[in-house]
VOGU-3710 file (C-alpha; in Angstrom, 3 decimals, decimal comma):
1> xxxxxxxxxx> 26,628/-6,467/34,701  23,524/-7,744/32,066  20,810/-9,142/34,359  20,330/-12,347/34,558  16,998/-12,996/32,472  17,046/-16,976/32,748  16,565/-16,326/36,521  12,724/-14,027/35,621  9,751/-16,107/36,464  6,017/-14,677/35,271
11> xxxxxxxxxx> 4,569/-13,197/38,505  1,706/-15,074/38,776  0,065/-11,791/39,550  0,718/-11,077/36,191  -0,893/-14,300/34,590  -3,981/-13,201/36,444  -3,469/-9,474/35,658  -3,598/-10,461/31,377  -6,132/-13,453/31,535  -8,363/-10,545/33,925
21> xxxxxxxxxx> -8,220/-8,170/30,513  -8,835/-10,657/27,837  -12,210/-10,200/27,275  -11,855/-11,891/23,522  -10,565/-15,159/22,897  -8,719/-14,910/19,648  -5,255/-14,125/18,603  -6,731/-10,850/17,659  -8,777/-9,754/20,796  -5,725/-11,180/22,951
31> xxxxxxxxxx> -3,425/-9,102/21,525  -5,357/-6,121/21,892  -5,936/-6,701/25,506  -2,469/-6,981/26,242  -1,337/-4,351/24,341  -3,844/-2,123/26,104  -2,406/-3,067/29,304  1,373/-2,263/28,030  0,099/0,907/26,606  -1,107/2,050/29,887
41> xxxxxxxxxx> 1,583/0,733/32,189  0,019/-1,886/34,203  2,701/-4,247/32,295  5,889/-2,351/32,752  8,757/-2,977/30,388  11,064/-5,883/31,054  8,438/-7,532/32,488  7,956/-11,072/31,581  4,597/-12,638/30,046  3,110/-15,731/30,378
51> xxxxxxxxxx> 4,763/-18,942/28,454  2,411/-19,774/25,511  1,244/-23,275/26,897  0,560/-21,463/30,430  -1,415/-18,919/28,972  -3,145/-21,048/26,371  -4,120/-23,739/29,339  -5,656/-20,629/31,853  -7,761/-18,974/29,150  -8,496/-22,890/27,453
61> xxxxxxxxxx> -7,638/-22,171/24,275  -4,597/-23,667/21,652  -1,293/-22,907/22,558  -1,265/-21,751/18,154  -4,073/-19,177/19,133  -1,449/-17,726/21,823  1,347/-17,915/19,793  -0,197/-15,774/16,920  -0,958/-13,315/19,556  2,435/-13,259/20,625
71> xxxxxxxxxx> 3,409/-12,691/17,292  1,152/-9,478/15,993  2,165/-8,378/19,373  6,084/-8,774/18,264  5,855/-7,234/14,778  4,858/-3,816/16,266  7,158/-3,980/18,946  5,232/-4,048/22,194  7,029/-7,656/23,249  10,380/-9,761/22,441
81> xxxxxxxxxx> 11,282/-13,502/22,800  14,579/-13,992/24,544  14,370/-17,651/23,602  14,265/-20,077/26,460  14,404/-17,336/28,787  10,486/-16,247/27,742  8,996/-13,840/26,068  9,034/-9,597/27,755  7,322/-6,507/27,320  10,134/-4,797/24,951
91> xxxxxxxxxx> 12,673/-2,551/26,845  13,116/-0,266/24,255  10,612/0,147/21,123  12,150/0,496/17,886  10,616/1,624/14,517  9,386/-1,100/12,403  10,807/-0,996/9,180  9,026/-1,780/5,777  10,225/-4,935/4,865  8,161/-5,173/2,152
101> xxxxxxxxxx> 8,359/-2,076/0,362  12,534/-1,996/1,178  11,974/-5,855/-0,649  11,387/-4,621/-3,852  14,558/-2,854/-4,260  16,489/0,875/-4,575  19,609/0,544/-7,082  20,712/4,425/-7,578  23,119/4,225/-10,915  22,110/1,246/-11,733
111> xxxxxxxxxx> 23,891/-0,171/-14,862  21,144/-1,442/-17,288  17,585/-1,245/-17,853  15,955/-0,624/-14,238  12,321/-2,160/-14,442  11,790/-2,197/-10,850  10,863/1,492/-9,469  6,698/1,793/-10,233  8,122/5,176/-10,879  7,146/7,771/-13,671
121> xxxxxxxxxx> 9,470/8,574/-16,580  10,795/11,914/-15,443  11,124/12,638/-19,572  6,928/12,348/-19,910  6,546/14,975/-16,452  4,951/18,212/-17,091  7,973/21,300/-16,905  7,746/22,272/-13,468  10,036/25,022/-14,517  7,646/26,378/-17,246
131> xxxxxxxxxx> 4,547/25,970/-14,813  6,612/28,366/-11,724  7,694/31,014/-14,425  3,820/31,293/-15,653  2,595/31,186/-12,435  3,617/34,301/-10,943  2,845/36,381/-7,748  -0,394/36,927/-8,750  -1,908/33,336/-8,466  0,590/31,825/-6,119
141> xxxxxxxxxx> -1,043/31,487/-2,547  0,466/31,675/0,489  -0,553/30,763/4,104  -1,441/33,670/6,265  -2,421/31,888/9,210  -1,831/28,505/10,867  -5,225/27,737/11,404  -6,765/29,108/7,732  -8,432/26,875/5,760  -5,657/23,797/4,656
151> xxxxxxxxxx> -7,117/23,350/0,870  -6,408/25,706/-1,782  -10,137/26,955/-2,902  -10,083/27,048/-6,627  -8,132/23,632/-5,776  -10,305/22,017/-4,882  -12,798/23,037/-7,212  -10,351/22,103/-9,886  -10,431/18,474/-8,342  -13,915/18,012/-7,464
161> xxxxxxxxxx> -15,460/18,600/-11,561  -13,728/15,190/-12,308  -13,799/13,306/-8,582  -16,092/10,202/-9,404  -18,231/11,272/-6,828  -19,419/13,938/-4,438  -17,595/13,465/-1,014  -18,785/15,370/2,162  -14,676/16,478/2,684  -11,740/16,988/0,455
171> xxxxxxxxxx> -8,233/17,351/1,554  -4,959/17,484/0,077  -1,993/15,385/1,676  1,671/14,672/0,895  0,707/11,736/-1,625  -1,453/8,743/-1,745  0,635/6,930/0,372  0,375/9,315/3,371  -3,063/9,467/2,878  -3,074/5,931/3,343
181> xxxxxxxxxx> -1,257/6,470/6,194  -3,436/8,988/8,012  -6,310/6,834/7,587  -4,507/3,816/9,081  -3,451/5,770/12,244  -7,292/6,892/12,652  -8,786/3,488/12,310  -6,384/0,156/12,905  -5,403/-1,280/16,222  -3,517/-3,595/17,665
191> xxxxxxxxxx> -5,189/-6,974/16,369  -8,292/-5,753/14,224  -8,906/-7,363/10,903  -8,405/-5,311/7,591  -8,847/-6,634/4,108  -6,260/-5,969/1,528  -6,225/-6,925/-2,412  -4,165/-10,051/-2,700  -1,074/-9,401/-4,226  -0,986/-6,184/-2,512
201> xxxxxxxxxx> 0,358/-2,518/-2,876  3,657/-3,491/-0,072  3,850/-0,531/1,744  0,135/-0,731/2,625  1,048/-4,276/3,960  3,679/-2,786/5,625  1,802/-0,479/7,404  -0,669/-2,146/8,185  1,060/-4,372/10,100  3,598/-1,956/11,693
211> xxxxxxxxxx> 0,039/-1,132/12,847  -0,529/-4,336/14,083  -2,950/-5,316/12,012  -4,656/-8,976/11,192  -4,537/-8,396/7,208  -6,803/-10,775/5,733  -5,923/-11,296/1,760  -8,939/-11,369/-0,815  -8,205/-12,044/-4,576  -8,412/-10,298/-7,683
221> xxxxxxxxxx> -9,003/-10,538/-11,240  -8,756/-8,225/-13,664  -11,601/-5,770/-12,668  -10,873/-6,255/-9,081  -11,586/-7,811/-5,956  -13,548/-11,029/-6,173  -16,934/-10,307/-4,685  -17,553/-14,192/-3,225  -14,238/-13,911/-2,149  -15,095/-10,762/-0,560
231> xxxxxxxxxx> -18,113/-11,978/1,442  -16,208/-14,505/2,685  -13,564/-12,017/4,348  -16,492/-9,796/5,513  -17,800/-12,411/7,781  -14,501/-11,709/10,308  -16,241/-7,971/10,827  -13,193/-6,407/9,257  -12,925/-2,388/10,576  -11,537/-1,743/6,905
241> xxxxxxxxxx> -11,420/-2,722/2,730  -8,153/-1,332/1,259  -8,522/-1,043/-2,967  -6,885/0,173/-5,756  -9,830/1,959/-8,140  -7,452/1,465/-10,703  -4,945/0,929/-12,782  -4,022/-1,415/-9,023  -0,162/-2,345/-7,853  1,222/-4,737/-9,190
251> xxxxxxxxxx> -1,729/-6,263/-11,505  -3,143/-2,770/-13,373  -6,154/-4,358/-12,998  -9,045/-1,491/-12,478  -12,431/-1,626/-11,008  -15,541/-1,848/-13,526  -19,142/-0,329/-13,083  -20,338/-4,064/-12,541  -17,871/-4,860/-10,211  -18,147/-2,080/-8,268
261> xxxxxxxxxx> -21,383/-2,724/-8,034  -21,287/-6,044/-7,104  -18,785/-4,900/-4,305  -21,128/-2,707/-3,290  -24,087/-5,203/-2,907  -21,831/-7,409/-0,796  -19,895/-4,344/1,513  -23,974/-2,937/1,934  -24,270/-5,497/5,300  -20,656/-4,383/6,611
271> xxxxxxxxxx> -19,760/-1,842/9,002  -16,202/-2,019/6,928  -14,723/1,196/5,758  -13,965/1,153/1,983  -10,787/2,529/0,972  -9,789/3,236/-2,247  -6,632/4,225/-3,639  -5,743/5,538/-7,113  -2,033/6,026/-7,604  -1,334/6,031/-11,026
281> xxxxxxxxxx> -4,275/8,882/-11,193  -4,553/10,719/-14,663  -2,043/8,842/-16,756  -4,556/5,536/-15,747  -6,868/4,938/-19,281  -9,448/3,575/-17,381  -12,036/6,139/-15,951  -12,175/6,326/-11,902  -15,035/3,829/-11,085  -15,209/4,039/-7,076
291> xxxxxxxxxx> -17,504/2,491/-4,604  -18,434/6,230/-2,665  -20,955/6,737/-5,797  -22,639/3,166/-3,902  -21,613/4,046/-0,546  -20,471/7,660/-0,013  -20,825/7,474/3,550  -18,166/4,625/4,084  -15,793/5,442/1,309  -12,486/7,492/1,252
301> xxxxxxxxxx> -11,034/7,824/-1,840  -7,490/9,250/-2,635  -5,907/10,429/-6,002  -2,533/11,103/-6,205  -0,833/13,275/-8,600  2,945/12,151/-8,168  2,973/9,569/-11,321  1,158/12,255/-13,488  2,318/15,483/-12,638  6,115/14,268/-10,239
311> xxxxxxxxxx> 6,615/12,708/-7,419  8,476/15,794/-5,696  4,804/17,810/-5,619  4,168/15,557/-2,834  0,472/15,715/-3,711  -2,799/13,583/-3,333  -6,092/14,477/-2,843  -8,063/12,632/-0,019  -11,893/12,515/0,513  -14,533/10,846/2,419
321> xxxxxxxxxx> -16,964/11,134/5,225  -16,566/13,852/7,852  -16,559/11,418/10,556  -13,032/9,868/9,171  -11,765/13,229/7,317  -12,127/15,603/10,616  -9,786/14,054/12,990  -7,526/13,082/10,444  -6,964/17,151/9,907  -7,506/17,947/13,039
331> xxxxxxxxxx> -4,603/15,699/14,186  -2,656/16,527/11,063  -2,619/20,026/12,882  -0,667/18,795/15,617  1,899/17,972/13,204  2,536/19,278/9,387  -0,571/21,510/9,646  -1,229/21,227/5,576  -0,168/20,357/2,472  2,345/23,550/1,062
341> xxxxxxxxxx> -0,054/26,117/-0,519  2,600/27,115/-2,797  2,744/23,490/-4,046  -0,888/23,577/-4,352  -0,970/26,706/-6,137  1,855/25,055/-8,306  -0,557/21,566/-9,034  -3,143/24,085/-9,599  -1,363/25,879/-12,506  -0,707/22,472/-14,478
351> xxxxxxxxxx> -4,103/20,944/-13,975  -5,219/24,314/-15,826  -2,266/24,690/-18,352  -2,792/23,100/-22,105  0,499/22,248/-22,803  0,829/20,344/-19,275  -2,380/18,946/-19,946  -1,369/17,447/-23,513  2,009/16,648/-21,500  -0,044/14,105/-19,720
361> xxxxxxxxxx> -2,255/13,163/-22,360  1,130/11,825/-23,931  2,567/10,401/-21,202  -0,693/8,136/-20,689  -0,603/7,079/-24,234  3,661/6,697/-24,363  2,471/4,348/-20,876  0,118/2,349/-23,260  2,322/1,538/-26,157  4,603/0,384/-24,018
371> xxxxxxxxxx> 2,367/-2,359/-22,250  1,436/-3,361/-25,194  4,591/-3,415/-26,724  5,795/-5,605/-24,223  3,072/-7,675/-24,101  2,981/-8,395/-27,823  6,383/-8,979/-27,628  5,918/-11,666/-24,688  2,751/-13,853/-26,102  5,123/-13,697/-29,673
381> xxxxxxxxxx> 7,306/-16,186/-27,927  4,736/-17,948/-26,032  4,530/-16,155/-22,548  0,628/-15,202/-21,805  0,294/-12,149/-19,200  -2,517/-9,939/-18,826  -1,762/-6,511/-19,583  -3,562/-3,698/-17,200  -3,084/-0,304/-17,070  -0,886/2,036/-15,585
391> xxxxxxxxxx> 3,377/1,716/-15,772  3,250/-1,999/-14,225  3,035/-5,633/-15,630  2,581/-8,622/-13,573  4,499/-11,567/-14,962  3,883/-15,065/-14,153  7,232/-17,134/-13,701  8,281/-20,680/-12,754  10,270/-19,964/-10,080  10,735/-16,242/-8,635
401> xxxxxxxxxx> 14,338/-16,654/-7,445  15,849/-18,197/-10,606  13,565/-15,328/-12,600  15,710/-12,441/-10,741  18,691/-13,946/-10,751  18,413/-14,949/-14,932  17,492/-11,047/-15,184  19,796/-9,867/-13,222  22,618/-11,432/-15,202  21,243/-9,678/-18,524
411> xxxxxxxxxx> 21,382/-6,439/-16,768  17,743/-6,119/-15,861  16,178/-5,432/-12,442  12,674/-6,206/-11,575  10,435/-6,439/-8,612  10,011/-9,732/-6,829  6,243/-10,570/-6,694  6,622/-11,870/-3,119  6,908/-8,750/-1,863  3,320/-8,215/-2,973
421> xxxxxxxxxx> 2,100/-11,504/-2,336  0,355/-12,380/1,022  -0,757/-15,493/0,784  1,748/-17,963/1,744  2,768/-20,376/-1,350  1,628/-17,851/-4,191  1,935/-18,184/-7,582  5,455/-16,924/-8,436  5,304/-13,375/-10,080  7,837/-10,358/-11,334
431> xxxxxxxxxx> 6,696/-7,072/-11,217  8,057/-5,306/-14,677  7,902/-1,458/-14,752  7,056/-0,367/-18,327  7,539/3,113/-17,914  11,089/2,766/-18,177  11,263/0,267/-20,913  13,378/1,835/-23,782  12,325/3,207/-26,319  14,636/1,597/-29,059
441> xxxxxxxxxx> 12,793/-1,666/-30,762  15,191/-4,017/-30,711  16,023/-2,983/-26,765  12,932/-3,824/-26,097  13,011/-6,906/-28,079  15,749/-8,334/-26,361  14,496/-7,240/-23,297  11,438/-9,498/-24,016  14,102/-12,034/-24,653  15,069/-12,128/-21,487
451> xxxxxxxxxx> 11,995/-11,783/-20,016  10,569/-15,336/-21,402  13,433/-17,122/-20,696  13,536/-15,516/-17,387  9,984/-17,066/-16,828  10,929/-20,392/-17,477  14,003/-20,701/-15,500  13,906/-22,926/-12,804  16,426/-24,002/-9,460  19,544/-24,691/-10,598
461> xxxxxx> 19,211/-23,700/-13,975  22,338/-22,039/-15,251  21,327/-17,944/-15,754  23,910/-17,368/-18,570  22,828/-14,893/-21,222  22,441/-15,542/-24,612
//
């Protein structure tokens, strides 16, 4: 037989037990104290919590400021509301799932022009076949102990001539995004502030607040983050500053040497740790401008290699201070150990190999011509955007909704721009993948068609194509 949970009443050893360990009165520091005390087990699971107005009149603060607690506390699974019957520590935890980044869509076979992925054109990727038959025995390295050194040497040489700066550590991981990852796990907590770019790269929203993390948005233009905007976030004592470098998701926009400077000048009075992410990497036309040549102890700064070189390398290269690199590989030994040193020797090979090199070279310009094909094509019939680099546009549209669903109907997928978008009520965008636009002219023509029209569709207008 279920138990009867309408029956529990909060132990009012328990009310004392939580308001005892709230040392910070915000949604933040409450959240943190009580997940501290589920974490060690003096609130076992099934137990129930305090009701919001209880708890908000014994610590004498709003019932709202308990509620958000509740609710960071909720989105990484430590507690559950059962409604009427109160809210419990959670009986059984379950993986958090990326809402976000599952948002913006998978459709294998899809039938029609698929503008939604962020991924590279597999036709403009260097021969991986070509690159294994030159590289041979002779300069393919393998592991000969567990606890050798994780980085291929001449690696990491290879990196470091063009890193924008020279980092105390260097490390390889399985991509930009689990770099991103590893960082998160050494740094974010239950209820600390992080900044993030607003609109945002969603699987970095996503894990941040798996993470349970307070993610406060700062906007952008098209060299960056807004520096007054930044200040303004900085004043919350933030524990992190997530950035794109360049060639950012969804916008393209990319940082300049005055903005990062002017970044730099504001981050100077924060304990924040910057961290900077370049995805798109060496098809980006925009040189790597990053804030560790202003602030090399505080900066971590990742390059991945999966949009220039293919996404199955599994390959980014991560560096930073030793006090943030260190126990991210020593944990990272408790687990995958390192990053395949035949895949290293492999990325090796093609960073070093002309025709892989000029394979690149023409992917980043193919990348180009198609932004600004499309973009031509889109302020010809009267729709301004603002193209940056990388594979991505970010379209401004009337109504989000009614723009997918007036694509869809001409048999062309695109990313929502809420999925990106943090701020509540933002602008309505589409995220438009030009990587994958065709190559014919009048595809893309028509394409651009749709796009416009697509843009100025609103609720309850009828998506027919014409």
């Amino acid at each position: 037989m279920a138990p009867d949970w309408t029956a529990r009443t909060t132990d009012p050893a328990v009310t004392s037990l939580v308001c005892q360990s709230i040392t910070v009165l915000s949604p933040r520091g409450i959240a943190a104290s009580v997940n501290r005390l589920i974490r060690t087990g003096h609130l076992e699971v099934g137990e129930r919590l305090p009701t919001v107005r209880d708890l908000a009149v014994e610590l004498s603060v709003s019932p709202a400021t308990i509620s958000a607690a509740w609710q960071t506390l909720s989105t990484v699974g430590a507690i559950e509301s059962r409604g009427r019957a109160g809210t419990f520590v959670r009986r059984v935890a379950e993986p958090s799932r990326p809402v976000r980044y599952l948002s913006v869509g998978w459709a294998p076979n899809y039938v029609g022009f698929d503008l939604s992925t962020s991924m590279p054109d597999p036709a403009l990727l260097p021969s991986l076949e070509e690159s294994l038959r030159s590289l041979g025995s002779a300069s393919l390295r393998w592991t000969a102990s567990y606890l050798e050194d994780p980085v291929h040497p001449d690696l990491r040489d290879e990196i470091l001539e063009d890193w924008p700066y020279q980092p105390e550590r260097l490390v390889t991981v399985e991509g930009a995004l689990d770099g991103l990852s590893r960082v998160i796990d050494q740094i974010v907590s239950v209820g600390v502030r992080v900044v993030v770019e607003d609109p945002g790269f969603p699987a970095l929203i996503d894990l941040l607040e798996a993470r349970g993390a307070e993610v406060v948005p700062v906007a952008l233009d098209d060299q960056g983050m807004l520096p007054d905007a930044l200040a303004v976030a900085l004043v919350g004592d933030p524990v992190a500053v997530f950035l794109h470098s360049r060639s950012q998701n969804p916008t393209g926009a990319g940082l300049t040497a005055d903005r990062r400077d002017a970044l730099a000048k504001v981050l100077k009075g924060s304990r924040a740790l910057i961290v900077e992410a370049d995805h798109s990497g060496m098809i980006s036309r925009a040189p790597d401008v990053s804030l560790g040549t202003r602030l090399p102890e505080r900066t971590v700064h990742i390059r991945s290699y999966s949009k220039s070189h293919g996404p199955d390398l599994r390959t980014a290269a991560l560096a930073g201070p030793a006090d943030v690199v260190d126990p991210l590989m020593s944990r990272r030994m408790l687990g995958p150990g390192w990053t395949s040193q035949i895949l290293q020797s492999l990325l090796l090979q093609l960073l070093r190999d002309p025709s892989a090199q000029a394979c690149v070279a023409r992917a980043r310009s193919t990348y180009q011509e198609k932004t600004t094909s499309l973009t031509n094509l889109l302020e010809a019939e009267g729709l301004h955007v603002h193209p940056g680099d990388g594979v991505n546009l970010w379209v401004g549209v009337n109504n989000e909704h009614s723009a997918m669903q007036t694509l869809a109907a001409a048999g062309v997928r695109v990313a929502p721009g809420s999925s990106f978008s943090i701020t509540p009520n933002h602008s309505p965008h589409i995220r438009i993948t030009t990587a994958h636009l065709p190559d014919d002219v009048d595809d893309q023509t028509d394409i651009a068609r749709h796009i416009v029209r697509a843009a100025r569709a609103t609720p309850g207008q009828k998506s027919g194509v014409s």
